[in-house]
N, C-alpha and C positions, 0 to 999 in steps of 0.2 A: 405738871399739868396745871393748868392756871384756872379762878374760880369758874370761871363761864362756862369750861368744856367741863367740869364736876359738875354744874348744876345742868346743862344739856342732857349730859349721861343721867342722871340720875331724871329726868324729864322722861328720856324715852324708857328705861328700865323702870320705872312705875307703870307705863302703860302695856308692859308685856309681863311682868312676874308669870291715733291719733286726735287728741284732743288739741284743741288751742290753750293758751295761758289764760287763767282763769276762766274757762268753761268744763262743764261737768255734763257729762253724757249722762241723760236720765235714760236709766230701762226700767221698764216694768222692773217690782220690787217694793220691797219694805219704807216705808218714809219716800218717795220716790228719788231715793240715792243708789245709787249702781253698788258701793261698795258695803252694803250693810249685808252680814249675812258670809261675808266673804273673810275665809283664813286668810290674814296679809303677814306677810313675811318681811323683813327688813333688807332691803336693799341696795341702800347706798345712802351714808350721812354725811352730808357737805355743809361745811362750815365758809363763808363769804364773809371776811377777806381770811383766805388760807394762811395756817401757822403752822412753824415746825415743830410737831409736838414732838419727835424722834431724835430732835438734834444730828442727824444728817445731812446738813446745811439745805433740804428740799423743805420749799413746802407742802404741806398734807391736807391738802382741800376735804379727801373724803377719812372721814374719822371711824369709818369701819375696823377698821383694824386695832381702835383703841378698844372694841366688845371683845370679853372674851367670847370663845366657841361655843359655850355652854348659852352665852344671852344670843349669838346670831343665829339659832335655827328656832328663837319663839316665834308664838305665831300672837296676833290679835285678832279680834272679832267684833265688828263693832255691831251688836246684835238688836234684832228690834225692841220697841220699848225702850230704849238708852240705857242698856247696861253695856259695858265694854268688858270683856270676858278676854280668853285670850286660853294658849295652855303654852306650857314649857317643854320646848324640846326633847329632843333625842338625849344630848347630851346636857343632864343634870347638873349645874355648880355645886347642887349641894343635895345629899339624898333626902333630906328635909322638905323639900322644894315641892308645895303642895302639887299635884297635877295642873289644876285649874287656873292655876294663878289668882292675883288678888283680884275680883272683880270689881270697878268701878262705874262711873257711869259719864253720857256724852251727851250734848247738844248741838243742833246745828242750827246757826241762822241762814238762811237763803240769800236775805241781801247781802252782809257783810264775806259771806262764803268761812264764816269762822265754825270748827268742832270748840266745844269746849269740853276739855274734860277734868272731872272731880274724879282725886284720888278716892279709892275706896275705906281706904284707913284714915287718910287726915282732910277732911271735909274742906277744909280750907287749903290743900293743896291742888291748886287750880292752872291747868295750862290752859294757851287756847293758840289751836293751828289754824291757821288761812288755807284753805284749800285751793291747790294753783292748777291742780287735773285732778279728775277723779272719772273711774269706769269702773267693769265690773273685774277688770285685769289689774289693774294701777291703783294708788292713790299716792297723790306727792302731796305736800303740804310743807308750811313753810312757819317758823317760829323767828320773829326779832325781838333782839336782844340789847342791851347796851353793856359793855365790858371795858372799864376803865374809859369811860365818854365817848367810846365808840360804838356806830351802830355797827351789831353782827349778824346775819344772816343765815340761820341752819335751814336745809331743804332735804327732808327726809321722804323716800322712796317706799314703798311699800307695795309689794305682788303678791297678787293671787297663789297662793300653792295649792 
């Protein structure tokens, strides 16, 4: 597995311990964002331009399958006030594994359509998604990267449970 898809992973795994392209269905609600308030669940992570990480000579566009079981049934929550709260599944990786998950916290700009969020542990551990749909079902969002001078493109899914 090559640097990019380790730092990805470990991107979205910090954050869980009909729309057009770029429009966001406001409903009533928190910050007037559709998705605050809502358990999202991880649904599909696509990486643009697809790699064979399996050595099956196919490429692997969606990287679901590189989560174990135990990280694809967290949930997040990105809750009012800007805290991002989250809890851990059904199936524990580790029975250490607080309930709650780490809490960190989020921002959103309106014009750029960027969340940002501050890991809760390391203050300086900062992503920031573009938000390409958001409702009170959906939120897709979109992280670029560069990996060996190439631009990358992950587009992570996220549903209402």
């Amino acid at each position: 597995m090559n640097s990019f898809v380790v730092a990805a992973m470990a991107i979205l795994l910090m954050t869980v311990s009909g729309c057009k392209k770029n429009d966001i269905e406001v409903e009533p609600g928190a910050n007037g964002l559709p998705f605050v308030g809502k358990r999202l669940m991880l649904s599909s992570f696509i990486m643009d331009p697809a790699v064979d990480f399996d050595g099956d000579g196919k490429l692997d566009p969606d990287l679901m399958f590189l989560l174990r079981d135990c990280d694809k049934d967290n949930i997040i929550i990105f809750e009012k006030g800007g805290r991002l709260g989250g809890e851990n599944g059904a199936k524990r990786c580790d029975d250490d594994d607080p309930a709650g998950g780490n809490p960190s916290a989020w921002t959103y700009n309106e014009q750029t359509k960027m969340l940002r969020i501050v890991d809760g542990d390391d203050k300086n551990d900062i992503s920031e998604w573009k938000v390409v749909e958001a409702s009170s079902k959906l939120l897709k969002v979109e992280i670029e990267e560069e990996e060996d001078g190439e631009p990358v493109k992950i587009v992570m899914t996220w549903k209402a449970v």
